[in-house]
C-alpha positions as CSV (number, residue, x, y, z in Angstrom):
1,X,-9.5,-27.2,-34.6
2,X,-13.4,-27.2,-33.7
3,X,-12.7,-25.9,-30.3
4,X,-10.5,-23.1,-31.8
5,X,-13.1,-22.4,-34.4
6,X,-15.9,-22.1,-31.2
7,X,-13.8,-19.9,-29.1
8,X,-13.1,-17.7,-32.2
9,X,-17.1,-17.8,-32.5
10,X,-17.5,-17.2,-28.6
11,X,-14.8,-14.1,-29.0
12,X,-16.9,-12.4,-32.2
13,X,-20.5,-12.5,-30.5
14,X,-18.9,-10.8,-27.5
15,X,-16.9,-8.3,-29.6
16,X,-20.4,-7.8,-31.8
17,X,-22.0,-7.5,-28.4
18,X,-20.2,-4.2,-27.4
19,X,-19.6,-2.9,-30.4
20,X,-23.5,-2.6,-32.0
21,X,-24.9,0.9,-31.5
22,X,-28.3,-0.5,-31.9
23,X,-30.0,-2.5,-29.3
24,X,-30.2,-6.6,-30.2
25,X,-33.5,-7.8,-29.8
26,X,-34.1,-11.0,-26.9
27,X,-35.9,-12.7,-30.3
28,X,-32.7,-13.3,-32.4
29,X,-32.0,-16.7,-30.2
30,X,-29.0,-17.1,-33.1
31,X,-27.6,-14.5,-31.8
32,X,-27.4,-15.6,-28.3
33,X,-27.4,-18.9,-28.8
34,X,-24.0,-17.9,-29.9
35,X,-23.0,-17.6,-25.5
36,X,-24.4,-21.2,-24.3
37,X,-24.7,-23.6,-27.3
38,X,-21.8,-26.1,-28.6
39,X,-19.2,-23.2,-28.1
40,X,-16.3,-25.6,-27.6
41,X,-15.4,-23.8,-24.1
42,X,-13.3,-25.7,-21.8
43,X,-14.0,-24.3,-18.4
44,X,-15.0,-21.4,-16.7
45,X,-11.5,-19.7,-17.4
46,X,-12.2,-19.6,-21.6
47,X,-15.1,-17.6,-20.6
48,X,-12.8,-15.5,-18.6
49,X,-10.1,-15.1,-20.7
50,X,-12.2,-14.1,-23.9
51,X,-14.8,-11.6,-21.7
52,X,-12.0,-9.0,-20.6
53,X,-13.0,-6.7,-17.6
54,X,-12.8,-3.3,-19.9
55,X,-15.1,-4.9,-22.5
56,X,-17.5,-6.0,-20.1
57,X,-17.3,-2.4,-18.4
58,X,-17.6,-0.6,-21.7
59,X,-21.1,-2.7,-22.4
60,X,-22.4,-1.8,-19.2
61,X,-21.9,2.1,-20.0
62,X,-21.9,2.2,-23.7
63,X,-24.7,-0.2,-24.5
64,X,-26.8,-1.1,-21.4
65,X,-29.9,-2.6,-23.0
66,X,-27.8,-5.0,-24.5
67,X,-26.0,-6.3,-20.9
68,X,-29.7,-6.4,-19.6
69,X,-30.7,-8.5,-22.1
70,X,-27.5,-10.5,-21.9
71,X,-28.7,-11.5,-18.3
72,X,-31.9,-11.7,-18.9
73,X,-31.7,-14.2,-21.8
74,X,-29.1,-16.0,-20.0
75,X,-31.3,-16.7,-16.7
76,X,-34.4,-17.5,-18.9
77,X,-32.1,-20.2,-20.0
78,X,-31.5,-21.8,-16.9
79,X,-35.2,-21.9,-16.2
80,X,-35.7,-23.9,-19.4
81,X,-33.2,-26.0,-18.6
82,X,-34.5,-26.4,-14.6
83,X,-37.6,-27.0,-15.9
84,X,-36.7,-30.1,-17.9
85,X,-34.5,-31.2,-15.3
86,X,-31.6,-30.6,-17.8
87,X,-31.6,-34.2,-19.0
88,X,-30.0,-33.5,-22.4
89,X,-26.1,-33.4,-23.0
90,X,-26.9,-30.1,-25.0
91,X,-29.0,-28.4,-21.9
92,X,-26.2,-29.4,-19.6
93,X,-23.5,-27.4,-22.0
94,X,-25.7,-24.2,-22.3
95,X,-26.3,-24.7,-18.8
96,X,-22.8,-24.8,-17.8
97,X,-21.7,-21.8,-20.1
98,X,-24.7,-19.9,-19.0
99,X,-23.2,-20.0,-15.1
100,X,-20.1,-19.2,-16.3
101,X,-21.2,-16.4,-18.2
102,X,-23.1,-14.9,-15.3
103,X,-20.1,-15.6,-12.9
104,X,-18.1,-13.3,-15.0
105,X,-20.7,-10.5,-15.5
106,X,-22.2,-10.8,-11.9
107,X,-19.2,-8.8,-10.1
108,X,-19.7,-5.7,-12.8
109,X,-23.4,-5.3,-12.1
110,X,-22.7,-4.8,-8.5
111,X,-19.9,-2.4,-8.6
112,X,-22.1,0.1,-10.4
113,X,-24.6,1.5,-8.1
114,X,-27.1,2.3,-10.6
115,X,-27.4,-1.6,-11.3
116,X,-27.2,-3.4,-8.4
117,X,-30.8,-2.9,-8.4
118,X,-31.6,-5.0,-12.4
119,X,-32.0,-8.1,-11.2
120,X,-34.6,-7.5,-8.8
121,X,-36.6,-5.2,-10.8
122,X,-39.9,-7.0,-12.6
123,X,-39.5,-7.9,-15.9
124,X,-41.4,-5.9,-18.7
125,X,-42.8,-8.8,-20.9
126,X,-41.7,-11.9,-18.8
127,X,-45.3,-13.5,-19.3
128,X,-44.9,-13.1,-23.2
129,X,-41.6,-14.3,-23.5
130,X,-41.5,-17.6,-21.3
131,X,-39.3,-16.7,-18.8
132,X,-41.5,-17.1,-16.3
133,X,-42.4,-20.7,-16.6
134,X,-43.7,-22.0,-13.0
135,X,-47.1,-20.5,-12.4
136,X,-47.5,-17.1,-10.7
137,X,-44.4,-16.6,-11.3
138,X,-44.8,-13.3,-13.4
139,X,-44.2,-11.4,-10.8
140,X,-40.8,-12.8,-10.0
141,X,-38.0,-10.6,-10.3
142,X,-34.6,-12.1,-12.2
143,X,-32.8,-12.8,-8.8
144,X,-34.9,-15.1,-7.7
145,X,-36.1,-16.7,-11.2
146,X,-32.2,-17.2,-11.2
147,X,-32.0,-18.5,-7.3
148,X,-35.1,-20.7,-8.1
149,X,-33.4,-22.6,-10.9
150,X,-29.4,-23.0,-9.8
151,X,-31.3,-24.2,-6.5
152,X,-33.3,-26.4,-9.0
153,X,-30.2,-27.3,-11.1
154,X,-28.6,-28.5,-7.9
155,X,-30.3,-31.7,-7.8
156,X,-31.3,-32.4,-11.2
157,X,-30.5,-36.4,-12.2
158,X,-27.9,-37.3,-14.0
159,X,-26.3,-33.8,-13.9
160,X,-25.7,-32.6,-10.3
161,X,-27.1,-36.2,-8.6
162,X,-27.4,-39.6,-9.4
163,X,-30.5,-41.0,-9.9
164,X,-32.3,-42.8,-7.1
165,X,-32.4,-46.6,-7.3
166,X,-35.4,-46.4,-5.7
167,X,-38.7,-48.6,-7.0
168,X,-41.4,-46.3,-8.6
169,X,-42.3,-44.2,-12.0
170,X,-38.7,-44.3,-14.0
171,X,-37.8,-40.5,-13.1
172,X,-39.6,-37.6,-12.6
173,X,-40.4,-35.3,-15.6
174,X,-40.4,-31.7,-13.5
175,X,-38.9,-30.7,-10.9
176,X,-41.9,-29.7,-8.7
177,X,-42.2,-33.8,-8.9
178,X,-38.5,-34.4,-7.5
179,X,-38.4,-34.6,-3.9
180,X,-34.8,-33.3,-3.1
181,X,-34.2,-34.5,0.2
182,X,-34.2,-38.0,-1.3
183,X,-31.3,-36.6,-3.1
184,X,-28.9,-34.8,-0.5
185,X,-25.2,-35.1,-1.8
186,X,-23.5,-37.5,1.0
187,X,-24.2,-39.7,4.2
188,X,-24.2,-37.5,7.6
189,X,-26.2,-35.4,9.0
190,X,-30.1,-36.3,8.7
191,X,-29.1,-38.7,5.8
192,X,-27.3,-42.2,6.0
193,X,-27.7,-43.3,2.7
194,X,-24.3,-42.9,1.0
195,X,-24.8,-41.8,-2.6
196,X,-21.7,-42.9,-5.2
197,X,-18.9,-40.1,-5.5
198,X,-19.5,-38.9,-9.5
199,X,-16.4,-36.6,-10.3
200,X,-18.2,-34.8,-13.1
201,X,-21.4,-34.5,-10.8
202,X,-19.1,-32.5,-8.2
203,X,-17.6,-30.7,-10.8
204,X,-21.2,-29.4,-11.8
205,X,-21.8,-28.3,-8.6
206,X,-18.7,-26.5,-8.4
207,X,-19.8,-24.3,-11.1
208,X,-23.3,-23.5,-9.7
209,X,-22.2,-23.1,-6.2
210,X,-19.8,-21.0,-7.4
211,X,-22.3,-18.6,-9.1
212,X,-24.7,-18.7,-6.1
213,X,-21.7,-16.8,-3.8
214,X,-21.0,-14.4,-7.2
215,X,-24.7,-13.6,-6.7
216,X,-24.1,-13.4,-2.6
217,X,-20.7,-11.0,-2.8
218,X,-23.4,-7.8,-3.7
219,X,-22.1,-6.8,-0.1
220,X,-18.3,-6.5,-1.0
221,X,-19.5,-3.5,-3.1
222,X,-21.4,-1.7,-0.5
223,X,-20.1,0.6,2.1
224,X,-20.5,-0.5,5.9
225,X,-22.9,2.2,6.5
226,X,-25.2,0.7,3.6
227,X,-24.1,-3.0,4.4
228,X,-26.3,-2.5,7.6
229,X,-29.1,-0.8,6.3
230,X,-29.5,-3.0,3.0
231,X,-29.8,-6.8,3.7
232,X,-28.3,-8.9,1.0
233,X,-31.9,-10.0,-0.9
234,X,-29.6,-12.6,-2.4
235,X,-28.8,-14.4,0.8
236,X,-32.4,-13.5,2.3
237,X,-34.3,-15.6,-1.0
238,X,-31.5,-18.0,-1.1
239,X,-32.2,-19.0,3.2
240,X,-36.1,-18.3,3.1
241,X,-39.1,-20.5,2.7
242,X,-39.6,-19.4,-0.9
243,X,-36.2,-21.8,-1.7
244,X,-37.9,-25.3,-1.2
245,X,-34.7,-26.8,-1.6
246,X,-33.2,-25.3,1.7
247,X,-33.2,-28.1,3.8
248,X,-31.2,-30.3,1.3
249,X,-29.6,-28.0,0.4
250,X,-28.1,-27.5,3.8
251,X,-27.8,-30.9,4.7
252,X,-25.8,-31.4,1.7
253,X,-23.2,-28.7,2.1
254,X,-22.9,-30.0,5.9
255,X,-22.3,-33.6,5.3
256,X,-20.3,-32.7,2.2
257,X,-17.7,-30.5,4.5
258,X,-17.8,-33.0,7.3
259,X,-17.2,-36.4,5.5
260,X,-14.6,-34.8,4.0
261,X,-10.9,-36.8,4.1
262,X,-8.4,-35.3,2.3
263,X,-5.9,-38.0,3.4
264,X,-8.2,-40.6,2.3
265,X,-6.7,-44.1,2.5
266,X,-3.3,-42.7,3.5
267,X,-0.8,-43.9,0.5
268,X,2.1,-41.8,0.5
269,X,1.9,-38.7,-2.8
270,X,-1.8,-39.6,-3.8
271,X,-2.5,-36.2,-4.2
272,X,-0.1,-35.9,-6.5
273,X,-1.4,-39.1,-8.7
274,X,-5.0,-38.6,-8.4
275,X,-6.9,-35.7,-9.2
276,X,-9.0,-34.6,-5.9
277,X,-12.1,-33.8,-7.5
278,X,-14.1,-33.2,-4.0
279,X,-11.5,-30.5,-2.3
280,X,-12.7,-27.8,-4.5
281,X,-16.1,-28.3,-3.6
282,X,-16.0,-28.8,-0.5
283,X,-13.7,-25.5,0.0
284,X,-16.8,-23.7,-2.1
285,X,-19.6,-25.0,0.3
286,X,-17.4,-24.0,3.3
287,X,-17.6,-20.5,2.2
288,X,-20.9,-20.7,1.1
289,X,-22.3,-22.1,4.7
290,X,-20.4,-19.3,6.5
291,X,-21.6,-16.5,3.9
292,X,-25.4,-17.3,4.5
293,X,-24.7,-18.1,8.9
294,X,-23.3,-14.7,8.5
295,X,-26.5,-13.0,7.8
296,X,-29.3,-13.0,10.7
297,X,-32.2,-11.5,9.6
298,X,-34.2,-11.0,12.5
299,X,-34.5,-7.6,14.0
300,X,-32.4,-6.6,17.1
301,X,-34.0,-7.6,20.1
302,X,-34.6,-3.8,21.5
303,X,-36.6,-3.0,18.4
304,X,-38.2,-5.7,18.2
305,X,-41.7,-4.7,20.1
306,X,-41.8,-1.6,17.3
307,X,-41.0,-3.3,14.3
308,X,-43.6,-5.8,14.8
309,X,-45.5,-5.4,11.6
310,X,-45.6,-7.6,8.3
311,X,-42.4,-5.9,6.4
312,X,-40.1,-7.0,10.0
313,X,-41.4,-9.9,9.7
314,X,-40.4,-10.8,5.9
315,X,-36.7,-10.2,7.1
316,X,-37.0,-12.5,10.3
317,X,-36.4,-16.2,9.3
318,X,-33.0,-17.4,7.9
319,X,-33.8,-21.0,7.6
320,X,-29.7,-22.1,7.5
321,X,-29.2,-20.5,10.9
322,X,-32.7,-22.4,12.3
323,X,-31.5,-25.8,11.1
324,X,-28.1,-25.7,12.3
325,X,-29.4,-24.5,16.1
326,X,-31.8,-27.5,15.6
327,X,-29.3,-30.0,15.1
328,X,-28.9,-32.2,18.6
329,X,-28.7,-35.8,18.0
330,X,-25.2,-37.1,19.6
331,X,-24.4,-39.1,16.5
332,X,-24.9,-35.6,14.4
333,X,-22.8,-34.1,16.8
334,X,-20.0,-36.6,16.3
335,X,-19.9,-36.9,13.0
336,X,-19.7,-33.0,12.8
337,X,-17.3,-32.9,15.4
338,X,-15.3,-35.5,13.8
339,X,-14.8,-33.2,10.7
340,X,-13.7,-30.4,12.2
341,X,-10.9,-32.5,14.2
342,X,-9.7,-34.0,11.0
343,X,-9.7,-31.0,8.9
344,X,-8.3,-28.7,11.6
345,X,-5.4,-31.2,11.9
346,X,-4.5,-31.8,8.5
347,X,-1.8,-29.3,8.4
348,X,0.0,-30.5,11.4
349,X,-0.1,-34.6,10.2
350,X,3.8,-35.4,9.8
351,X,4.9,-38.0,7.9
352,X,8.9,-39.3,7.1
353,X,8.4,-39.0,3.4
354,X,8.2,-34.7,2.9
355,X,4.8,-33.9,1.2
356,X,3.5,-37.2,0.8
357,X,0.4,-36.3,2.7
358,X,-2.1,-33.8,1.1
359,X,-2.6,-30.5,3.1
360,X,-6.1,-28.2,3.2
361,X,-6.0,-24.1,3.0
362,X,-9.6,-23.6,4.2
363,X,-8.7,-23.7,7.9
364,X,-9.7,-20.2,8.2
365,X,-13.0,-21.0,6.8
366,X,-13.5,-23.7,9.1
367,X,-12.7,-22.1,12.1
368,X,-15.4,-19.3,11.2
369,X,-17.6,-22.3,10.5
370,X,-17.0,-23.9,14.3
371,X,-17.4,-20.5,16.1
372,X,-20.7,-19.9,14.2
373,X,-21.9,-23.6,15.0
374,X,-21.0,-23.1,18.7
375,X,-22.8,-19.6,18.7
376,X,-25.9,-20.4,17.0
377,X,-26.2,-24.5,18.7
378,X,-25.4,-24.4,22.5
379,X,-26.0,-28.2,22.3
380,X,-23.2,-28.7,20.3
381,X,-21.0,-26.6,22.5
382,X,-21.7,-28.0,25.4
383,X,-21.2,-31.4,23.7
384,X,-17.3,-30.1,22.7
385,X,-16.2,-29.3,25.8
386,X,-17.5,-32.4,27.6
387,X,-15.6,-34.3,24.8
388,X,-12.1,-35.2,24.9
389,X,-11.9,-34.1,21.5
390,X,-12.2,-30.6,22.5
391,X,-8.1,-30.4,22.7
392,X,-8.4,-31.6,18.9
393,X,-9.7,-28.1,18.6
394,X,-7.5,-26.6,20.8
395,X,-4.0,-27.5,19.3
396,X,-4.8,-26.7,15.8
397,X,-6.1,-23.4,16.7
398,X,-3.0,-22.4,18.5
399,X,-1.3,-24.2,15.8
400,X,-2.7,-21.5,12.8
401,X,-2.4,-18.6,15.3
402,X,1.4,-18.6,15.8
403,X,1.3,-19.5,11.7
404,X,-0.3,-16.3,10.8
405,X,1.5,-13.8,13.6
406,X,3.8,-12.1,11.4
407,X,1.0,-11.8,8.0
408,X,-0.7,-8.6,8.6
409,X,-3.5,-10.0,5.8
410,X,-4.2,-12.9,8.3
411,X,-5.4,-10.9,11.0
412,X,-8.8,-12.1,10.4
413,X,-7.5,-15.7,11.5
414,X,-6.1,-14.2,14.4
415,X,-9.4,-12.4,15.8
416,X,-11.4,-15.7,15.0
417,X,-8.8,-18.0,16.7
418,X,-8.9,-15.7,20.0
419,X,-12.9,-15.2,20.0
420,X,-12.8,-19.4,19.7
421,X,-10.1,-19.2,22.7
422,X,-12.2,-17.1,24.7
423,X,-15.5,-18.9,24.3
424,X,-14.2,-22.4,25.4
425,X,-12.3,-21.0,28.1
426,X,-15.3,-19.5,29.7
427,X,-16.5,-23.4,30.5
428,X,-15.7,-25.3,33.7
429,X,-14.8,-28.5,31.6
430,X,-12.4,-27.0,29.2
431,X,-10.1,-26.2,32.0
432,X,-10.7,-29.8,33.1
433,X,-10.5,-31.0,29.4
434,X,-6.8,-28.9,30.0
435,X,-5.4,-31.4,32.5
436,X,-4.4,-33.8,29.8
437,X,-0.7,-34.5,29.5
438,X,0.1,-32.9,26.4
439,X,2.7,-35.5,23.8
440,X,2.3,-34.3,20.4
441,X,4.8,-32.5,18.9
442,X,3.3,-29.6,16.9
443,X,5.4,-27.2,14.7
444,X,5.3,-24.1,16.6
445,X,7.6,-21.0,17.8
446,X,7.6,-22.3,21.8
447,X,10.1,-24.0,23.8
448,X,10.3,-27.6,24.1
449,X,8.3,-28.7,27.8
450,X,6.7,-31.6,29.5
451,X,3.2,-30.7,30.9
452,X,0.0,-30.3,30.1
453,X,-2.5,-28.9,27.1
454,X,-2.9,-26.1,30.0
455,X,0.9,-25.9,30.3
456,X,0.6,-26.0,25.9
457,X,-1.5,-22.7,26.4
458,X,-0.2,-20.3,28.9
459,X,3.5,-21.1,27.1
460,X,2.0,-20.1,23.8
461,X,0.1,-17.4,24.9
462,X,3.3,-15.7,26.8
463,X,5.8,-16.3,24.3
464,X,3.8,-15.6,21.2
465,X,4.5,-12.2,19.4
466,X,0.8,-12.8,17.7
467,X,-0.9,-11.8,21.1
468,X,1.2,-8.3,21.5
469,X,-2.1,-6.6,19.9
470,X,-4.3,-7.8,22.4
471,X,-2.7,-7.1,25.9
472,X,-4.4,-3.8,26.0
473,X,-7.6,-5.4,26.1
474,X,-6.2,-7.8,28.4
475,X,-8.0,-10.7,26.0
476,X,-5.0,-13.4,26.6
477,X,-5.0,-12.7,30.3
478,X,-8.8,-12.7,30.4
479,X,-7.8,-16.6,29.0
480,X,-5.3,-17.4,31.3
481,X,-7.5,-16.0,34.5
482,X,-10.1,-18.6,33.5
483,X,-7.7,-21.6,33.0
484,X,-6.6,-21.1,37.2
């Protein structure tokens, strides 16, 4: 009953919301109060089932100042709560409905040209009200007041972390006094201490992360023509130097996607027992590692002589892309490596007992991930193809190329799985890597033969369908010429 009675709360203030002619004032915290306090909401789909798309439309035409303040008083209270390291249940609710309040909301700002522009406007009145709580920060715009504190809410004790068991003061009291990089989400890259696994600790990150790529999808609402000649500000605050959380932030997303094993200890239908409270995340910081790789803000190298002064250079650093080129130890590489191999070959693991073992669906994601790691860390290529696990990237990439052939909505996969064809190709020690006697016995549309991983690819590359859009740019022949 108490839940029904909050949800039936929840569903008036939203219906009061759109339907008052007059503006509501940001003072009446009752009122709002009413989005993030003890609503009784169960998840981020209550907030989405009782916020329907035309109501949410209509506000945004019929009654703008309200929406505004909506946002506005929404991200003021996620600076509160970063503020004071959200270390109450109650701030960890409203912090939680808050995101998935914005979540919803977020998608219906962009679409309307005329407000893609609010949240990084200044804010009239910011000092007076307190949304503006670190200091100098009056000049912050609501984007990155909002950045600044999911960023902050990411590794806040006890919510999105556990707290360190190391000796000192009990735990810090703000979170300019939290060093974050003593806090980085799992063992791996740059970090070998292995935090415990908190289920409702990934879950809270699920929710935030999933808020930072609303807030990075403002390009899905732009044309091409303005996708080039706008930079996503979201993406450009979220990778700069003003986000002192960068680095962990990083790291963490790395080492959470690569020390990910969705088989786990093997036993036959676990998935189906045991709730797998890590997958979503990790299929949420895969997207959100190739969203921000995806954007290189440094000018083109022709122009780069004439756009040498101060504006250029705001736009020139994305710190994501410099720390993954700057990655080199070998036990980095391996343990990256080592991901990929194991993710990439979930789907083709075979077992006697059908469906026993669990199977992965972000293997598009993760072969966007590998092509922009290769790309961007020429150490880490070089250290795949001189690796005998470089036909543990082979196989599975042939393997979801003939998968997606005959889906025209997977052509995406198809272009990736070429361009990853092409570059390892190009190398003397792939083709040497090739000579291996190929055994396994993967699921795929070719005739049964005994040879090897270089027999595997010419087979495939003649007899699959998928390639029938490329022979007039001769890309699989391009492949083959290499391999002799």
């Amino acid at each position: 009953m108490g839940n029904t009675d909050s949800k039936l709360n929840f569903r008036k203030a939203v219906i009061q919301l759109t339907t008052k002619t007059q503006p509501i004032e940001a003072r009446d915290e009752a009122f709002w109060e009413q989005f993030w306090g003890e609503s009784g909401l169960q998840g981020a789909q209550d907030v989405f089932a009782l916020v329907p798309a035309a109501e949410i439309r209509a506000l945004r035409e019929e009654a703008p100042s309200n929406l505004a303040t909506l946002c506005y008083k929404a991200v003021e209270r996620l600076v509160r709560a970063a503020d004071s390291l959200c270390n109450t249940a109650i701030q960890q609710t409203a912090v939680l409905n808050c995101v998935r309040l914005l979540t919803r909301i977020l998608p219906y700002i962009f679409e309307d040209s005329d407000w893609r522009g609010f949240f990084w406007s200044s804010l009239p009145g910011a000092a007076e009200d307190g949304a503006s709580t670190n200091g100098g920060a009056q000049t912050e715009s609501l984007a990155q007041s909002l950045i600044t504190a999911l960023c902050d809410l990411l590794f806040c004790p006890d919510f999105t972390v556990s707290c360190s068991k190391k000796s000192g003061p009990e735990r810090p009291e703000e979170p300019w006094s939290l060093d974050s990089c003593e806090y980085i989400w799992a063992a791996g890259v740059g970090f070998a201490h292995s935090p415990p696994c908190v289920p409702q600790h990934d879950q809270n990150r699920l929710e935030l992360l999933k808020l930072l790529l609303t807030c990075f999808s403002q390009t899905m609402y732009l044309t091409a023509q303005e996708a080039h000649q706008q930079p996503n500000k979201w993406i450009h605050f979220f990778t700069s130097a003003d986000n002192r959380h960068a680095l962990p932030l990083f790291t963490s997303l790395l080492n959470v996607v690569c020390g990910y094993d969705p088989v786990g200890y093997g036993l036959p239908f676990n998935h189906l027992l045991f709730a797998d409270h890590r997958e979503p995340l990790v299929e949420v910081a895969l997207q959100l590692l190739v969203v921000t790789l995806d954007h290189d803000f440094r000018p083109p190298q022709n122009n780069s002589a004439g756009n040498s002064g101060p504006e250029s250079e705001a736009w020139c650093e994305n710190l994501f892309i410099n720390y993954l080129s700057r990655v080199h130890r070998e036990e980095d590489f391996s343990f990256i490596l080592r991901g990929f191999t194991r993710l990439l070959n979930n789907p083709l693991v075979r077992t006697y007992l059908p469906h026993s073992a669990k199977r992965i669906a972000c293997h598009q994601e993760l072969l966007v991930f590998f092509w922009k790691l290769c790309d961007y860390n020429k150490k880490f290529l070089f250290y795949v193809l001189k690796s005998s696990e470089v036909l543990e990237i082979l196989v599975p990439t042939l393997y979801h190329l003939n998968d997606a052939r005959a889906d025209q909505s997977r052509v995406g996969l198809v272009h990736i799985g070429v361009f990853i064809l092409l570059l390892l190709s190009g190398e003397r020690n792939f083709g040497v890597r090739l000579n291996k006697p190929y055994s396994a016995s993967v699921p795929m549309d070719i005739s049964i033969f005994t040879g090897t991983h270089a027999d595997l690819l010419i087979i495939f590359t003649d007899a699959s369908a998928i390639f029938e859009q490329y022979i007039r740019n001769r890309c699989p022949f391009d492949v083959i010429h290499k391999l002799y």
